[in-house]
N, C-alpha and C positions, 0 to 999 in steps of 0.2 A: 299483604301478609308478609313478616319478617320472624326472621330464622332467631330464634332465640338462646336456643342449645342445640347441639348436636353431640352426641355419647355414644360409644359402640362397648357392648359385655359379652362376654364369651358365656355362654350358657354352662349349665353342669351336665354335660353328653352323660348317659347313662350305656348308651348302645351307637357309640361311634363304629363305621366301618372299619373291620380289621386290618384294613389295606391304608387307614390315614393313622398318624401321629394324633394322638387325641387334641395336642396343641396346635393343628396345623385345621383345624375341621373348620366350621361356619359361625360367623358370628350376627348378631343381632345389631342394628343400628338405629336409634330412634333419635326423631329432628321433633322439638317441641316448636310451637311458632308464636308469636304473641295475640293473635286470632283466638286459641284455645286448641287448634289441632295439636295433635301426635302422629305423626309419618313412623311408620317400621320399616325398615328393611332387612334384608339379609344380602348377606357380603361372603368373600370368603377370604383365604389369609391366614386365619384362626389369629393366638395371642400378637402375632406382628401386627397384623392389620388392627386390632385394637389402638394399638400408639401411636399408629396414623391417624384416625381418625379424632382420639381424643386430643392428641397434639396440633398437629399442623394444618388437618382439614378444618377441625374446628375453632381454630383461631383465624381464618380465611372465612370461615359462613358467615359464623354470629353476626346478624344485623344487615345480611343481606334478604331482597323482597325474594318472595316466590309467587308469584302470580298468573303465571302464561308456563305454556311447553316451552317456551323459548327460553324464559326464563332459565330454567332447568335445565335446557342446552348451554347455556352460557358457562353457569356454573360449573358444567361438568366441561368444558374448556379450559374454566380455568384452575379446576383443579387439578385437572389434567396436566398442562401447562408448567406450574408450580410445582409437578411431583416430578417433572423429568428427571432431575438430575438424581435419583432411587427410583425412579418410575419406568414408566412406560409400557411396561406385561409386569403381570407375577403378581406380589400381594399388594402395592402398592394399587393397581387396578381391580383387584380384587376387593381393595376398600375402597376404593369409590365406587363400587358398582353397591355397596348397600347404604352410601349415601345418597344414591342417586335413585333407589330404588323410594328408601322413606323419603324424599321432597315428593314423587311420583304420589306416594301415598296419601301425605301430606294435601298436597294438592286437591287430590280427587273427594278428600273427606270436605276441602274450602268449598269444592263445587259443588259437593254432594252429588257423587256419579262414581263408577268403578272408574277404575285406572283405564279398561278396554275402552270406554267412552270417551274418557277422555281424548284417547288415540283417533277414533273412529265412531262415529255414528253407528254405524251396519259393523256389527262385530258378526263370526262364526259363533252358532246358538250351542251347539252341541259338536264338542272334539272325540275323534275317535284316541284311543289309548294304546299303547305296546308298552306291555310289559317285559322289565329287566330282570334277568334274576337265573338260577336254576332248575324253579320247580315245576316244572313241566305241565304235569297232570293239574294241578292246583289252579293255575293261570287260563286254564281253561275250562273249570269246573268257574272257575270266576266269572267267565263269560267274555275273556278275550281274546281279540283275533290274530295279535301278532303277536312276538315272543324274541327279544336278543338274548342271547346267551353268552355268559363268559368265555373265555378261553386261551390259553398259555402256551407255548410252544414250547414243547420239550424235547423236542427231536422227531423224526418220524415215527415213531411207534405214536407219538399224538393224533397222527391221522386218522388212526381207527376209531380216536374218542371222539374227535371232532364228528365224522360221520355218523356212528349211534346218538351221540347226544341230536344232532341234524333230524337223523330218519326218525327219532322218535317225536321230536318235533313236529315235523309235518305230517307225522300220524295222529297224533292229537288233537292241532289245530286243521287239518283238514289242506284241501290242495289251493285255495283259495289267500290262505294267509300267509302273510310276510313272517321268514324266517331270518332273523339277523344275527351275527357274530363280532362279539367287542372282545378285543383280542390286546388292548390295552398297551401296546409298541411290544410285543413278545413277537410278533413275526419278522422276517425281513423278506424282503424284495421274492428269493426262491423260497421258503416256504409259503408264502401267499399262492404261489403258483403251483404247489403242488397243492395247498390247502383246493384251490377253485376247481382244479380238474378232478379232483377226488369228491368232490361238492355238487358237480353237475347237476347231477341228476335228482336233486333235492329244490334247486330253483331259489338260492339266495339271495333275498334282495339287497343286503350289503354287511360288507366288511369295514370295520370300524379302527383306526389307530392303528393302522396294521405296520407304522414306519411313526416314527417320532417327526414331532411337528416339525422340527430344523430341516427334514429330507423332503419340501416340497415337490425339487426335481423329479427326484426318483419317483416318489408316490405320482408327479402328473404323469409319468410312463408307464409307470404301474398299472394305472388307470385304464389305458388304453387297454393293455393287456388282457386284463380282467372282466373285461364286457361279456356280457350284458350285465354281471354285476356289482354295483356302483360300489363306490370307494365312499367311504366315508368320513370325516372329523372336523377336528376345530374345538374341540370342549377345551384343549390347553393352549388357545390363541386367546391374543386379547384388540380390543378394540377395530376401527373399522383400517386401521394402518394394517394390523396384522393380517385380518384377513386381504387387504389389499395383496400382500405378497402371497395368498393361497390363490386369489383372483388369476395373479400373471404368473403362475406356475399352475394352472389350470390343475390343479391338484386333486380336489375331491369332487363327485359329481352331487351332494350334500353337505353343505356345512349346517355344522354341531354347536355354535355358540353355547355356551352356558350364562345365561341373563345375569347368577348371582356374581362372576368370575369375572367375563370379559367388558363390563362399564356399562352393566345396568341395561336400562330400559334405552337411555340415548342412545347406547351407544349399538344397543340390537336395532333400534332403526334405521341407521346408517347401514348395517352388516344389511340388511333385507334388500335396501335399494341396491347394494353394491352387487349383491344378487342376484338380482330382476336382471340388471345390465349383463352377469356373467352368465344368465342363462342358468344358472344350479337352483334345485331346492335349498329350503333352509328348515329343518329339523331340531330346536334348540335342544341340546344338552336338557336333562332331567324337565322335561313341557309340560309338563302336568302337575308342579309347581307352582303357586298360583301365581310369583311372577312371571315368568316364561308363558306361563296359562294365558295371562292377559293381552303379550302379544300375539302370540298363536291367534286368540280369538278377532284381532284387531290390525294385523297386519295379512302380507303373503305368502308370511307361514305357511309349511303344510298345516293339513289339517292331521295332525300324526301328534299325541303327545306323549311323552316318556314318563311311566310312572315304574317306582322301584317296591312292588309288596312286601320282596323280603321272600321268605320262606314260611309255610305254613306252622303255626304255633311260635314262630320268634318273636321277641319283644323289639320293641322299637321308642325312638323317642319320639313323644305327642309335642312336636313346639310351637306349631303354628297353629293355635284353636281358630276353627272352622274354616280350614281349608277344604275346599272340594274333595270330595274321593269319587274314583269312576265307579261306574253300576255297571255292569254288563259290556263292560271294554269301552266306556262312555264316560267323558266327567262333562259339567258345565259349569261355568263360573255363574255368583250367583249379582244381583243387583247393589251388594253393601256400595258403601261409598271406600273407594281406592283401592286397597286390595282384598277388603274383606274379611282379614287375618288379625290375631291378635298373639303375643306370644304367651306362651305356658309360665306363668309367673314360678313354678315349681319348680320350673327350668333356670331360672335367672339369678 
């Protein structure tokens, strides 16, 4: 099987998050093959990552085979390789990780098999789910067990908000469930630590971005500090170098890859092994996704996936037709061939 085209379009966002540049959001990637398949992927980047991909990645595929995993490793070597000199993190990596993700696709539709099979024979049947979001009550009329909440630091009067939004949490969800805080680089080093002694008594299972990804150091000393509960990130690293340097600065006791951001599907298998060996979990960025879904289900993943509801009665945009949604704080990926998904041609 040989790569025939390869084209990335930034879809028509109806209900981008308020916190991205509408130009800066997700883009779509689809690899035709001369087989008959179609690979999709999702990338991220937004309109820059477009011009990589229809320029210079795609003058580098066209007419290259895809046939094996390995296959797919190569090429994301070398594209990798080819994009250093713009590359390395940032949008350049962010557009190959949704080239990497359509060959994945690609592939899996040749074999007729999900993407998780391909990975693994013995996939995880059924992932549990945590919801991101605000809305308390709603997420658990939904039927799930865990819940990360937003949160900004504005100086200390924040800490009272931090603790009611906390305690009403684990009054809803009950004593048993994982309560989390994505705090998005708005804290430093002494707010963390006042946030965790104010926090005690709610039983946190982690704190998320609480220091910007450049402060390895700090954050592995942080770490320590903050036990028993774990530190969290890595959604704004990229590839298995980057987290290499979160590895020897023993930084988070979870890393957070995000599949569509950090180089795809290769480039999350690497990040797993490199975490096996540093002893951390690996928690992907937005897991209930059905790229990230597929490795969750097929690697050492926890078994923990990130899904975003949103807020009760908001709109949202539908891009991915038949993506899984969880039932009862539960998703499972289903049997299609690669990832299952097709996009919202409304969208396009």
């Amino acid at each position: 099987m040989k790569i025939n085209s390869v084209t990335a379009v930034y879809p028509n966002y109806k209900h981008t998050a308020p916190s991205w540049r509408t130009h800066l959001w997700q883009i779509v990637v689809r690899v035709e093959t001369d087989t008959g398949q179609t690979g999709w992927g999702y990338g991220g980047g937004g309109k820059a990552a477009i011009e990589i991909v229809n320029g210079h990645f795609s003058e580098i595929l066209v007419g290259r085979s895809v046939n094996s995993l390995s296959d797919i490793s190569d090429i994301w070597d070398i594209l990798y390789t080819a994009s250093i000199p713009y590359g390395r993190k940032g949008i350049a990596i962010m557009a190959l990780s949704g080239v990497d993700l359509a060959l994945y696709d690609a592939l899996g539709k040749a074999e007729v098999k999900p993407v998780a099979k391909l990975l693994d024979q013995s996939n995880k049947k059924r992932m549990r789910c945590y919801a991101t979001g605000p809305d308390t009550n709603w997420y658990a009329e939904l039927g799930y067990t865990a819940q990360k909440m937003p949160h900004r630091w504005t100086g200390d009067e924040s800490i009272g908000s931090a603790v009611a939004v906390a305690e009403k949490t684990r009054a809803a969800f009950g004593p048993n469930a994982e309560v989390m805080f994505d705090v998005y680089m708005s804290w430093d080093s002494e707010a963390t630590l006042k946030m965790n002694d104010a926090l005690k008594h709610v039983d946190i299972h982690w704190f998320e971005d609480v220091l910007t990804p450049d402060d390895l150091r700090d954050l592995g000393n942080l770490r320590r500090k903050i036990r028993p509960v774990n530190m969290a990130g890595g959604e704004h690293e990229f590839t298995a170098h980057g987290f290499a340097d979160i590895a020897r600065n023993q930084a988070y006791d979870i890393w957070q890859p995000d599949i569509t951001w950090c180089g795809g599907i290769t480039a999350g298998l690497r990040i797993v092994e490199m975490a096996k060996a540093a002893k951390v979990e690996v928690v992907p960025h937005r897991g209930a996704e059905p790229w990230g879904l597929h490795l969750i289900a097929a690697s050492d993943c926890e078994d923990f996936a990130e899904f975003l509801p949103g807020v009760r009665g908001a709109g949202r945009d539908d891009l991915w037709l038949g993506a899984p949604e969880p039932v009862n704080g539960y998703i499972e990926i289903g049997g299609e061939p690669g990832f299952g998904v097709k996009p919202n041609e409304d969208l396009l």
